[in-house]
C-alpha positions in Angstrom: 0.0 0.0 0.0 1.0 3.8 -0.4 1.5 4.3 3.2 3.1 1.8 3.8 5.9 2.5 0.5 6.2 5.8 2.0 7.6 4.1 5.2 10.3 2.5 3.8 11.6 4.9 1.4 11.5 7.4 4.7 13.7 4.7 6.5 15.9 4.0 3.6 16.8 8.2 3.7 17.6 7.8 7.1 19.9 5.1 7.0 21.5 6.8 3.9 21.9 10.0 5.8 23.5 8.4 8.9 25.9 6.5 7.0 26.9 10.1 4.4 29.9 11.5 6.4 32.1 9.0 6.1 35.4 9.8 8.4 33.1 11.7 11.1 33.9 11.8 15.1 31.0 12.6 17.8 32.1 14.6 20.8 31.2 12.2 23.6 31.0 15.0 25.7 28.3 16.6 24.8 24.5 16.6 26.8 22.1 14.1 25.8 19.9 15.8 23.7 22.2 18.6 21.9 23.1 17.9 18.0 26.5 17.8 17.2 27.9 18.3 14.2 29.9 16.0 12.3 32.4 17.3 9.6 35.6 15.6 7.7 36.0 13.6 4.3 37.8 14.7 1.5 38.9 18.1 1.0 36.5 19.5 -2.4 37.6 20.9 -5.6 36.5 23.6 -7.5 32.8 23.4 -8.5 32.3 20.1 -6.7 28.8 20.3 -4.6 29.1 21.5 -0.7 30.0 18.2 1.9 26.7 17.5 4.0 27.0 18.7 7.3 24.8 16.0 9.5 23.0 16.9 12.9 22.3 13.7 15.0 19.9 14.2 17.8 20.3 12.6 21.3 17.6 11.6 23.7 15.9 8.7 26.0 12.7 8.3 23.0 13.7 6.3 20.3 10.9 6.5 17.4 9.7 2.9 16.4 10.3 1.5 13.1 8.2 -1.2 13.5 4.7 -0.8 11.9 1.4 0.2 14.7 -0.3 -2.8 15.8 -3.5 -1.0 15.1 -4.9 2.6 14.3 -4.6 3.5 18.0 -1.4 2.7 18.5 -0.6 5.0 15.7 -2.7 7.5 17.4 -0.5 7.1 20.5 2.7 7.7 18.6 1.8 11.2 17.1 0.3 12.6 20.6 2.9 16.0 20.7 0.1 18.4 22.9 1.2 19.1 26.4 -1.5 17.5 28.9 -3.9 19.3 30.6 -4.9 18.2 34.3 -7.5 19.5 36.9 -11.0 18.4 38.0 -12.9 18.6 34.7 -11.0 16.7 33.0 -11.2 13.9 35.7 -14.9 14.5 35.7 -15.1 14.2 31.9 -13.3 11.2 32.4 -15.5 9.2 35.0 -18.4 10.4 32.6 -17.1 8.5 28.9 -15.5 5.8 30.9 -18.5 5.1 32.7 -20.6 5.1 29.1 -18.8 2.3 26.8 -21.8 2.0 25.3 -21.4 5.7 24.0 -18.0 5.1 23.2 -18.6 2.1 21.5 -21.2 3.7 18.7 -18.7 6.8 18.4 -15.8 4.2 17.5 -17.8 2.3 15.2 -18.9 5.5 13.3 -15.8 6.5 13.5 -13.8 3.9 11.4 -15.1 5.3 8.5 -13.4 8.2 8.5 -10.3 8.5 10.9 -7.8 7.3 9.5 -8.0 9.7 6.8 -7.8 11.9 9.4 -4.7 10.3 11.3 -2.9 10.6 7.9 -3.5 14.2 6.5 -2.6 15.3 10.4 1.1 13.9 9.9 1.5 14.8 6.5 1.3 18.2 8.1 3.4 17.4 11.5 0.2 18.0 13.3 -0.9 16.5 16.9 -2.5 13.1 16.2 -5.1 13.8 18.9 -6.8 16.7 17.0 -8.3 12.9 15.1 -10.1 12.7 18.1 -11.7 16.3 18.0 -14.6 14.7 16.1 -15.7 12.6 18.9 -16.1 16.3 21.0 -17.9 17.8 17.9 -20.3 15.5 16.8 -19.3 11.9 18.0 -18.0 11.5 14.2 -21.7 12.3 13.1 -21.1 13.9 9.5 -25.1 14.7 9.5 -24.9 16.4 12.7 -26.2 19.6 13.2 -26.5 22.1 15.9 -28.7 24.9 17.2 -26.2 27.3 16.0 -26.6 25.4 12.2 -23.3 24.3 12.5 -22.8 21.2 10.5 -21.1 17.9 9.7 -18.1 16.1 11.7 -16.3 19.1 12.2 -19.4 21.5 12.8 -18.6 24.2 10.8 -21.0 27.3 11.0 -22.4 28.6 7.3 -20.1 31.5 6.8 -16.9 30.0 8.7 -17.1 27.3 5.9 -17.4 29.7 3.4 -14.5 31.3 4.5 -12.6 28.3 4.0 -14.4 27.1 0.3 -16.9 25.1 1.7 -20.0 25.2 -0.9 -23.2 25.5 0.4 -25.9 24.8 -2.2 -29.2 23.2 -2.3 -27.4 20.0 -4.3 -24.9 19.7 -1.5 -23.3 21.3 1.5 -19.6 20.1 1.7 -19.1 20.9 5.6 -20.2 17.1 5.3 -18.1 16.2 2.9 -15.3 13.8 4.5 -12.2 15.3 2.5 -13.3 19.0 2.2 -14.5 19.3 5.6 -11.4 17.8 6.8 -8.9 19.6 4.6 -10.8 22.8 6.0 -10.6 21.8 9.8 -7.1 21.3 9.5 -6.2 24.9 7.9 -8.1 26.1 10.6 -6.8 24.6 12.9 -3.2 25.4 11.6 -4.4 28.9 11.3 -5.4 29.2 14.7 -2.5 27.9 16.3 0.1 30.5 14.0 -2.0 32.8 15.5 -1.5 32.0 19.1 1.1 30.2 19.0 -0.6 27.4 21.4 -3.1 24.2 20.7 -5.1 24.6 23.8 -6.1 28.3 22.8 -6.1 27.4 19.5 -8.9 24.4 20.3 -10.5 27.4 22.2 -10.6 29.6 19.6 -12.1 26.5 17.4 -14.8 26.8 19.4 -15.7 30.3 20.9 -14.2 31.9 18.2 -10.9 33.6 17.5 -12.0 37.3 18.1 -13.2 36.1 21.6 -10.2 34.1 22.5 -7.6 37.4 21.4 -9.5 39.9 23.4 -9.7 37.9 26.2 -5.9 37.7 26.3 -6.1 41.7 25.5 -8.1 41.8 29.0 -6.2 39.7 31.1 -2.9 41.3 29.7 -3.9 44.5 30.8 -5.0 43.4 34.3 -1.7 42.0 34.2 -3.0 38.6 34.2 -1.7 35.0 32.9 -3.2 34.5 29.0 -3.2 30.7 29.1 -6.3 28.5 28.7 -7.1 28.0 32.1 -6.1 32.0 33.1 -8.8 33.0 30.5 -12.6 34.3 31.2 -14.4 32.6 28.9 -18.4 30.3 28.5 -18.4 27.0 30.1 -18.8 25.3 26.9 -15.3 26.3 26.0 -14.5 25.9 29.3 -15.4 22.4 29.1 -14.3 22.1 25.2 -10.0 21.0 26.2 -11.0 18.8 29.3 -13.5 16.9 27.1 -10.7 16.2 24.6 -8.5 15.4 26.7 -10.4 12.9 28.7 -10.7 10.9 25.6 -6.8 11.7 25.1 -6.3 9.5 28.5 -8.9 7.2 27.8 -7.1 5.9 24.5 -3.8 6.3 25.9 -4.9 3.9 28.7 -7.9 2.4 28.1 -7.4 -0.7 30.8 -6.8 2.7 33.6 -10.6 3.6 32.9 -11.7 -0.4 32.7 -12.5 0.5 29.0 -11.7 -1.3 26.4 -11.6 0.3 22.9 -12.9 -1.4 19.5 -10.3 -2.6 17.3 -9.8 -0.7 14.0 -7.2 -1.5 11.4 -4.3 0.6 10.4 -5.2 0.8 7.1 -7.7 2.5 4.7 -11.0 2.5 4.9 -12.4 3.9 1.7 -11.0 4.4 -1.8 -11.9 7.7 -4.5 -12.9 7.1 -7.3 -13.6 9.2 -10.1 -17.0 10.4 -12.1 -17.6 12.1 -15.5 -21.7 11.5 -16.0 -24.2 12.7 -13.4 -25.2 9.6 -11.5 -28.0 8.6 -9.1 -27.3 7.7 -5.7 -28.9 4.2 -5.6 -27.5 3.7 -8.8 -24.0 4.4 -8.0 -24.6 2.4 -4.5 -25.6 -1.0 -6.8 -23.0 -0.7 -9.1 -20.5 -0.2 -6.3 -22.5 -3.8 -4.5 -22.4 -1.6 -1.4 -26.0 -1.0 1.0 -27.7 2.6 0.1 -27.0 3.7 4.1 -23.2 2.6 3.4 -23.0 5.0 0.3 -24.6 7.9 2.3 -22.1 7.5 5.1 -19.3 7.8 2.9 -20.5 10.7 1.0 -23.0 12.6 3.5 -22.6 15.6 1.5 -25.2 14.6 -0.8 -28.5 16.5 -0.4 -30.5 15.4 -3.3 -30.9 11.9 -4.9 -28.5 12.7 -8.1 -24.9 13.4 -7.6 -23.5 15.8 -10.4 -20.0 15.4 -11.6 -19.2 18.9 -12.5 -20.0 20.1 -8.5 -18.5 16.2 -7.1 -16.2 14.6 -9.7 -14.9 11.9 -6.9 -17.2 9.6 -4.6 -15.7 7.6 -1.8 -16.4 3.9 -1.7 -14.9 1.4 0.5 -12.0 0.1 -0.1 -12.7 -3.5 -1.8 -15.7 -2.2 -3.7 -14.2 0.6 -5.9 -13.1 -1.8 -8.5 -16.5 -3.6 -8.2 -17.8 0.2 -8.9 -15.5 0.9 -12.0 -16.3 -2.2 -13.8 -20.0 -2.4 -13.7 -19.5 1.7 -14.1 -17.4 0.7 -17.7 -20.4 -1.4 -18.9 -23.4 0.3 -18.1 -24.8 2.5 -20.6 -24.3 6.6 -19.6 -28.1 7.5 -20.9 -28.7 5.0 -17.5 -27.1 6.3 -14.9 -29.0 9.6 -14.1 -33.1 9.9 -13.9 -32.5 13.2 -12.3 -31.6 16.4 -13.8 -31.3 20.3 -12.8 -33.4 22.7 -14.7 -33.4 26.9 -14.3 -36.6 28.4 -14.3 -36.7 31.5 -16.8 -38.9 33.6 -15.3 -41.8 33.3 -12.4 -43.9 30.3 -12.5 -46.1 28.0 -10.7 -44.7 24.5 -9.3 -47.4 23.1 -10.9 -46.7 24.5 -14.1 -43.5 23.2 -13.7 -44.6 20.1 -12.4 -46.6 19.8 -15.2 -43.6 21.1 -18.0 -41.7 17.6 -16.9 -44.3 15.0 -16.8 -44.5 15.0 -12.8 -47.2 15.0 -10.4 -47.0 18.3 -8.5 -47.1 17.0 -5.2 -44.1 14.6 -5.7 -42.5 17.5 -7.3 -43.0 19.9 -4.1 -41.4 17.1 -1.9 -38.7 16.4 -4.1 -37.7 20.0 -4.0 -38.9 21.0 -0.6 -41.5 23.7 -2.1 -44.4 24.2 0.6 -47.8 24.3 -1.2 -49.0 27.6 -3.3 -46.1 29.1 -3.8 -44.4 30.7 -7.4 -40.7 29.8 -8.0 -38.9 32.8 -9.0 -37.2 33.2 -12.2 -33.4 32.3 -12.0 -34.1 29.4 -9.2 -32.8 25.7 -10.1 -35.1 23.0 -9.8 -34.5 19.1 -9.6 -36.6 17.9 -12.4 -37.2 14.6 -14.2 -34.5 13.0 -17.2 -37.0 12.6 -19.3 -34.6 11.2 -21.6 -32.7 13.7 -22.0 -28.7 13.6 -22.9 -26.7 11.5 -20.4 -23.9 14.9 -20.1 -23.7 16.7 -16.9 -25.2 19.2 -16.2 -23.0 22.4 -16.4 -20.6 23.6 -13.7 -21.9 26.9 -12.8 -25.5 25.7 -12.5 -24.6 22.9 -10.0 -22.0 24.9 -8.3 -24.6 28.2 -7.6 -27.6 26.6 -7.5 -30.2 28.5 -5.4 -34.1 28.2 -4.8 -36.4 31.2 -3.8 -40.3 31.0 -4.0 -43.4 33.4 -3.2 -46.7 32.6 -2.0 -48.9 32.2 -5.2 -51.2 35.2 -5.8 -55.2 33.4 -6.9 -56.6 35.8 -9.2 -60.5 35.7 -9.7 -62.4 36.8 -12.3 -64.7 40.2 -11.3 -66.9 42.8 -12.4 -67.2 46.2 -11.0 -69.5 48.6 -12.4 -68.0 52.2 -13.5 -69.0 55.2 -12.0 -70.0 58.9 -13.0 -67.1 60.1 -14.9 -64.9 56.9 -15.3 -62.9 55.5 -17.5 -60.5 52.8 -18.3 -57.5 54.3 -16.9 -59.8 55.6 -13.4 -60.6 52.2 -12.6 -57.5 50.3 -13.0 -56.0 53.2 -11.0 -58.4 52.3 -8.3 -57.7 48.7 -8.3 -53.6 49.5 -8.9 -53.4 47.6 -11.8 -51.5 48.9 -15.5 -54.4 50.9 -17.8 -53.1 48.9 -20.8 -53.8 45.5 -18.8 -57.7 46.4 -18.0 -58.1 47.9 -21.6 -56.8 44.7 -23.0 -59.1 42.0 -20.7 -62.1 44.1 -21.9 -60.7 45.2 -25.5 -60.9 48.6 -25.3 -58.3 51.5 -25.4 -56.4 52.3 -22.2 -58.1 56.3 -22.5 -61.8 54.6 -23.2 -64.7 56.5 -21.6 -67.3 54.6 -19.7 -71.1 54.8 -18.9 -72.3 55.1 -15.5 -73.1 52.0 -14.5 -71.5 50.0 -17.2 -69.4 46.5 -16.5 -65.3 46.2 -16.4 -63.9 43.2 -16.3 -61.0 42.4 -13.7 -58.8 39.6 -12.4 -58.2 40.9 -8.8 -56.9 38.7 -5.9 -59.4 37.2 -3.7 -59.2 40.0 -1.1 -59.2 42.5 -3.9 -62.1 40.6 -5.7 -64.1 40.5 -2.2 -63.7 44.1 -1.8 -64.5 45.0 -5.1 -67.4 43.3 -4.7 -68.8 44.9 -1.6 -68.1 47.8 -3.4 -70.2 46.8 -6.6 -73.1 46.7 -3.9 -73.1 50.0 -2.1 -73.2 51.3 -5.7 -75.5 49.5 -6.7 -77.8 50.4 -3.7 -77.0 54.0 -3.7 -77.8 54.2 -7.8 -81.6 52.6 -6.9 -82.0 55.1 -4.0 -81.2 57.9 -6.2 -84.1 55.9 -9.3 -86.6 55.7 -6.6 -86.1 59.5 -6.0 -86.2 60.4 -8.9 -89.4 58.1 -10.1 -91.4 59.1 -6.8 -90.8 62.9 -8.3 -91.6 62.3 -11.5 -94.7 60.5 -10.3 -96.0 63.6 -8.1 -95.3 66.3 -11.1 -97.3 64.0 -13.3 -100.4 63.9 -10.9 -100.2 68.1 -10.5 -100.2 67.7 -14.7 -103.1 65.8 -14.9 -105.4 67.3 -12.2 -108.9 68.9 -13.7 -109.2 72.8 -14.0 -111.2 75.2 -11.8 -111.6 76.1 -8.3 -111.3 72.5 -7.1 -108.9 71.3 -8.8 -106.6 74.0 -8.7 -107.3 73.8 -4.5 -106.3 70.5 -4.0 -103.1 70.5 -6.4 -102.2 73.5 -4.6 -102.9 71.8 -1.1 -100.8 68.5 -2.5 -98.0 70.5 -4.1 -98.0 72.5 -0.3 -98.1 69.3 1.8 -95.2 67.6 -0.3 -93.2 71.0 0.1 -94.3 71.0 4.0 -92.9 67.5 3.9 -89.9 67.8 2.1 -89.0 71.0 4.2 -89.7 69.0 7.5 -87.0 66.5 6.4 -84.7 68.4 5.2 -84.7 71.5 7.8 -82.4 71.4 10.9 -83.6 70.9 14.2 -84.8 73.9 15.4 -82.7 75.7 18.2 -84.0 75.6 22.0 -84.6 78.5 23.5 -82.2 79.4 26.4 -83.4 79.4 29.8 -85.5 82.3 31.4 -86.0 83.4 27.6 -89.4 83.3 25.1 -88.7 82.1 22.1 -89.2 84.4 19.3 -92.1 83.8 17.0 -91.3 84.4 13.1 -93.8 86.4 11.2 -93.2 84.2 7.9 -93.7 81.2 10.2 -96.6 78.9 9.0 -98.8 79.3 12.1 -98.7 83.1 11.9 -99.6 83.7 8.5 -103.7 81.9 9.1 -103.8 84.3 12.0 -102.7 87.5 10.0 -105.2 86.8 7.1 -108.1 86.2 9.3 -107.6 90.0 10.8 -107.4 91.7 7.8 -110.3 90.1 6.5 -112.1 91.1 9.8 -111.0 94.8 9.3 -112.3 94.9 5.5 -115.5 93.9 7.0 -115.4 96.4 9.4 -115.1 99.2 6.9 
C-alpha cells in the first residue's frame, strides 16, 4: 500500500543519511539531547557540490520503526500536545468511561473516516489527537447539526465554511463532505494555532471563536494577568471544550486505567476515491458499487438530493474493496442509465405546478422532491431538480450545479370580477383604483387604455381574492346608492305628473295647490335642521313668515275689511 511504500523509502533516507559522512567523530562530551555536528571527508575541488553537514539528535525516545499494531497505536505515537490536568478533566473522564456503550457507537462511526484523518494530520506534523476532535464535535456524526446550524463532523457554522471554500448549495453542503471538511478543519486549525502560538487556545478559539479568544488575552494582559487556557474568562462550553478532549486523550492512551476497552480498528484505509464524469443517481451508483444505500450515504454525507453531479462532485468515496467492483459495472453500463435526475433553471416566475406539469411529474411529488411548501411561485433564475425525461446523459454544467439557489413566493389566486363604472370613469380611473396597469384592464375588456365609460356599465377584472371580495362589496353600495337615487327620482316624477293631470277650476286648482304645499311641508320638515331651543328664562321668538302666523294675520285683515 502507499502508506506503507512511503515508510520504507523514509527509513531507507535515514539510513542513507547516517551513513553520508564518512570519516566523522562525535564529541562524547556533549549533553544528551544537543546535535553535534559532524564534519571531515575529503577536501572538495573547485565546482564540486558542498559536503553535507549532518545533525544527529540525542535523547531517551527512540521512534519505532516497527509498523502500529492498530490505528490507536498510531494515534499514541503522534500525541505531541502538552496534557492538561485538573477536576474537569477527571470529571469528563469518570463520565465517557463510565458510558462504553457511547464510546462504542462513536468508535464504530468513526472507522469510516479517521484514518484519513490520522494521515493528512502527519502529512502536516500536526498533533494526532486533533483525530479525536470529532468525537467532542459530533461523535463522528457527518449529519450532525447544531442549534447554531453548525454542520457535519467538524461542525462548521455557514459562513466560517465559506471562509474556507466550503460550498453550500441546495445540491450539497460540503461541511459534510469527508475530504473537504477535513482539509478545511485542518487549515483552521493550523491557522489558529500560527495565531497563538498554542493548541489549547487554538482548540479554544475552534470553538468560541478567535475574536473572543484574542480579546480575552487583551483583558487579562492588561490586568496583568496569565493568558493561558485556564487564566482566560471565557463560557463553560469552551471551558469544558479541552477537558473533554482530553479525557478521551487518557482514555485511549490507557484504556485498561478507565476499565474501557476500545474497538479494534485496522491501520489501514478504509475507503477508496474514485472518479465520475456523467451525473449519476445515488442508488445507482450504491448498486454498481455492491455496497447498502445507508453505506454509500455515510461515505458521501454531503449529498443532499438523490442525483450526484459530476461537475460540482467529480470523486465519490467507496470502501475500499468495492471501488473496483464500482468501476467495472461503471465501464459497462450505458451513460443514458445512470442519471433519472436532472437540474433545470426556471426562466422567469412560475407556478410549481406549471412546472410540475412542464416535466411529466405530479405536483405533489414535485413539491417534496424539492422541498417547495404548497401555493407558492418559484422565481425566475431558481434551479429545480426535475425529471430526465430522456434527456442527454452529459452533466449538467458547472456553474449551475455549483450556484444553484431556490427562492419562492406565496402564489397570488386571481378571480375573475366585475365592477360597475361610475359617473365620470374611464378605463385608466378604474384600473387606477384597483392599482393595476391601464393597458392591462383595456386589454381584458378590448378597449383603449383612455376609453370613456357609462355610468353603470361593466369592467372586467382579475383581482386577488381579497381584492375581488372588496370589489365586490363595493359593486353593492353602488348598486344600492344608484336605486335610492331611481326611486327618487321616479317618486318625483310621479308627483309632477299627478299636478299635470289634475282637472281645471276652483277645485282642482285647490287641491293640487294643497298637494304640491303638503309635499313641500314634507320635504321642508326633512330636510330642515332641528330647530334651536330657546335658552333658559328666555321666550322664544315667533317668526312672522312662520306657518302658524300667517292663518292668523289673514283672518284679521279680512275682519278689518269687513269692518269698513
Amino acid at each position: 500500500m502507499k502508506w506503507y511504500q512511503g515508510l520504507a523509502l523514509a527509513a531507507s533516507v535515514a539510513i542513507v543519511a547516517g551513513c553520508a559522512a564518512p570519516g566523522s567523530t562525535t564529541d562524547s562530551s556533549a549533553e544528551p539531547g544537543s546535535p553535534v555536528a559532524t564534519t571531515g571527508g575529503p577536501v572538495r575541488g573547485a565546482g564540486e557540490m558542498p559536503a553535507v553537514t549532518v545533525s544527529e539528535l540525542q535523547g531517551s525516545r527512540v521512534q519505532s520503526v516497527e509498523a502500529p499494531a492498530d490505528l490507536w497505536d498510531r494515534v499514541r505515537r503522534g500525541f505531541a500536545m502538552p496534557d492538561l490536568e485538573g477536576e474537569l478533566v477527571q470529571r469528563h473522564e469518570q463520565w465517557y468511561s463510565t458510558r462504553p456503550d457511547y464510546i462504542e457507537r462513536m468508535v464504530d462511526r468513526s472507522r469510516l473516516y479517521i484514518f484519513h484523518i490520522v494521515e493528512e494530520l502527519e502529512l502536516r506534523g500536526m498533533p494526532t489527537e486533533l483525530a479525536l476532535l470529532p468525537y467532542i464535535e459530533s461523535a463522528f456524526n457527518p449529519q450532525a447539526v447544531s442549534s447554531a446550524k453548525a454542520a457535519g463532523m467538524w461542525q462548521f457554522m455557514p459562513a466560517t465554511g465559506r471562509d474556507f471554500q466550503l460550498r453550500q448549495t441546495i445540491f450539497r453542503d460540503d461541511r459534510r463532505n469527508v475530504l473537504d471538511s477535513t482539509r478545511a478543519a485542518l487549515d483552521y486549525l493550523q491557522k489558529l494555532h500560527d495565531m497563538f502560538g498554542d493548541w489549547h487556545l487554538a482548540l479554544a478559539a475552534y470553538n468560541w471563536g478567535q475574536g473572543n479568544v484574542r480579546r480575552a488575552i487583551e483583558r487579562n494582559q492588561a490586568a496583568g494577568l496569565g493568558t493561558g487556557y485556564n487564566d482566560l474568562n471565557m463560557p463553560a462550553e469552551t471551558r469544558n471544550y479541552v477537558p473533554k478532549l482530553q479525557a478521551v486523550k487518557n482514555i485511549i492512551a490507557s484504556p485498561q486505567q478507565f476499565g474501557s476497552v476500545l474497538p479494534l480498528i485496522e491501520n489501514h484505509p478504509f475507503f477508496d476515491t474514485v472518479d465520475i464524469t456523467n451525473d449519476i443517481d445515488v442508488e445507482t451508483a450504491a448498486r454498481l458499487a455492491d455496497v447498502r444505500l445507508e453505506d454509500f450515504r455515510a461515505l458521501n454525507p454531503s449529498q443532499r438530493k438523490p442525483v450526484i453531479f459530476a461537475t460540482g462532485t467529480p470523486q465519490i468515496l467507496l470502501p475500499w474493496n468495492n471501488a473496483d467492483i464500482f468501476k467495472k459495472n461503471l465501464a459497462a453500463a450505458a451513460p443514458g442509465s445512470l442519471a433519472s435526475w436532472t437540474a433545470w433553471v426556471a426562466p422567469s416566475n412560475l407556478p410549481s405546478r406549471e412546472v410540475a406539469s412542464r416535466f411529466g411529474m405530479n405536483e405533489d411529488d414535485f413539491r417534496e422532491m424539492n422541498n417547495i411548501p404548497r401555493g407558492m411561485v418559484i422565481k425566475s433564475g431558481s434551479t429545480v431538480l426535475v425529471r430526465r425525461n430522456g434527456q442527454g446523459a452529459g452533466a449538467v454544467a458547472e456553474h449551475v450545479v455549483n450556484n444553484a439557489r431556490l427562492a419562492y413566493t406565496p402564489e397570488i389566486v386571481l378571480r375573475r370580477t366585475s365592477v360597475r363604472a361610475r359617473r365620470g370613469d374611464s378605463i385608466a380611473t378604474i384600473a387606477a383604483r384597483y392599482d393595476l396597469p391601464a393597458a392591462t384592464v383595456a386589454g381584458w375588456n378590448k378597449m383603449g387604455a383612455r376609453a370613456g365609460l357609462k355610468r353603470g356599465q361593466a369592467v372586467v377584472l382579475y383581482l386577488p381574492v381579497r381584492a375581488s371580495a372588496a370589489a365586490a362589496r363595493d359593486n353593492a353600495e353602488t348598486a344600492r346608492s344608484e336605486r335610492g337615487e331611481s326611486r327618487a327620482a321616479r317618486s318625483s316624477a310621479r308627483g309632477n305628473a299627478r299636478a299635470e293631470q289634475a282637472p281645471k277650476g276652483k277645485a282642482g286648482s285647490t287641491r293640487a295647490a294643497k298637494g304640491r304645499d303638503s309635499a313641500d311641508r314634507r320635504a321642508h320638515k326633512k330636510a330642515a335642521p332641528a330647530r334651536a331651543q330657546p335658552a333658559a328664562g328666555k321666550k322664544p321668538v315667533t317668526r312672522t313668515g312662520s306657518a302658524k302666523a300667517a292663518p292668523k294675520a289673514a283672518a284679521k285683515a279680512k275682519a278689518n275689511n269687513t269692518r269698513r
